[in-house]
N, C-alpha and C positions, 0 to 999 in steps of 0.2 A: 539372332540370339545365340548365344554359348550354352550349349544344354548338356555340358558336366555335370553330372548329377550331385558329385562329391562335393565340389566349388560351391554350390547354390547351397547344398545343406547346412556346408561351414558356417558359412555366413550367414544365410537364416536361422542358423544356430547360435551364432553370436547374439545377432540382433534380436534373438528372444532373451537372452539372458541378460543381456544389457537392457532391456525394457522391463524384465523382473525384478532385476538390482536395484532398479530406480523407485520401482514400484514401493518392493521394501524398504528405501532410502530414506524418499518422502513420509511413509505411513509411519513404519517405525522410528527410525533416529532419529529425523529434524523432527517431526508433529510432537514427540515424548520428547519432554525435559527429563534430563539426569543430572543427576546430584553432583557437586565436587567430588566428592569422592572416586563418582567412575569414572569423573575427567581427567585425575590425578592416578588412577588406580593400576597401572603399569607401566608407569614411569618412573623403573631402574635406574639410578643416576650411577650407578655402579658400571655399570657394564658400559663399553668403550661406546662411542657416539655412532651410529650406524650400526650397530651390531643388531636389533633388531627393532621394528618399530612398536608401539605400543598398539593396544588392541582397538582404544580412539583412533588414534590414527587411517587405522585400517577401515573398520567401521563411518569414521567422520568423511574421510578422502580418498585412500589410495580404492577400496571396491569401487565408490559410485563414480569416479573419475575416471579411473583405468577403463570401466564399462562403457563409461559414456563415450571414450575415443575409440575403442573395440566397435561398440554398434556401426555411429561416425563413419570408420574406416567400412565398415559391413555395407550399411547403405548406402555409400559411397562405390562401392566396388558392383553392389545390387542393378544400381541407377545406371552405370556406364557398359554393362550387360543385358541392359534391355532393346540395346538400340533406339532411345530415343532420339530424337532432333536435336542437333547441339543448342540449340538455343532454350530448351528447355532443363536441356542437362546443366545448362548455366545456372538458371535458376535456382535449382538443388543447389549447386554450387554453394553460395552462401551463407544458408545454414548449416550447410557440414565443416564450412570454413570456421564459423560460430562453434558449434560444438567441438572442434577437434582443439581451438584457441582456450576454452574454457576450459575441456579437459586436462590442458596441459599445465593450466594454472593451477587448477585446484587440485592435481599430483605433484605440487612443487608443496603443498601444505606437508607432505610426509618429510621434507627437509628440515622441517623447524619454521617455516615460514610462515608467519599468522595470518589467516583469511579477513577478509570485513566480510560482513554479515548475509551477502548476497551468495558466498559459497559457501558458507556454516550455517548453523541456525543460529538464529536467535541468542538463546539459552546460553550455548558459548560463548556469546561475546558479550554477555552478562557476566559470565563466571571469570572473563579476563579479567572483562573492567573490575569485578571486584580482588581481584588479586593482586591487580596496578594497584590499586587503592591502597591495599594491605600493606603491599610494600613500600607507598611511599612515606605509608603513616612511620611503618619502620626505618625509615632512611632519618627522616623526619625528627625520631626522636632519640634515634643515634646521633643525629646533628646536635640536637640541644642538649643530651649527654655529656657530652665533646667537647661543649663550646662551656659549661658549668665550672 
């Protein structure tokens, strides 16, 4: 065993925070529906694209995601300082492969990238679909406008 005392904290330190974030993740954001309004409610269309992300964003993807690959890497780093048996280090293996795969996805939502419903909740991908709707009705009848 590596018995750095610093190293171990790090990372049991990580991997409590990361098990926190998720905590509040699950309980608060995905279980609570929000309104359009908070879905829409800091998205500056002023400000140059990257310049910073909106506060869903942050809330929806980049905390519980970035945490999730933070633990991920923590218990990953935990498991191969224990001196286990490599064949059960294997085993970990897999779900950390899972988790770091996911995390990486669901930090690609801070690009503009829209999730299906297994990385957002619910709720949002209600508030899309009704949005697509809104605008097609709008396309819709700018078409038949057009065509009069």
């Amino acid at each position: 065993m590596d018995y750095d005392v610093g190293n171990w904290l790090f990372h049991l330190g990580m991997l409590l925070i990361a098990v926190l974030t998720w905590t509040y993740y699950i309980r608060c954001v995905r279980m609570n529906p929000r309104s359009e309004e908070w879905y829409d409610e800091d998205c500056d269309h002023s400000q140059p694209v990257g310049w910073a992300p909106p506060n869903r964003d942050l809330a929806l993807y980049l905390f519980p995601y970035s945490t999730m690959l933070g633990g991920a890497v923590s218990v990953g780093w935990l498991i191969s300082h224990l001196n286990l048996p490599r064949f059960i280090e294997m085993i970990y293996l897999g779900p950390l492969m899972a988790a770091v795969v996911i995390g990486c996805i669901g930090t690609l939502a801070t690009f503009g990238i829209p999730l299906p419903w297994p990385f957002v909740p619910r709720w949002v991908v209600e508030i899309r679909k009704t949005k697509r709707a809104r605008a097609r009705q709008r396309r819709e009848a700018k078409r038949a406008n057009k065509n009069k």
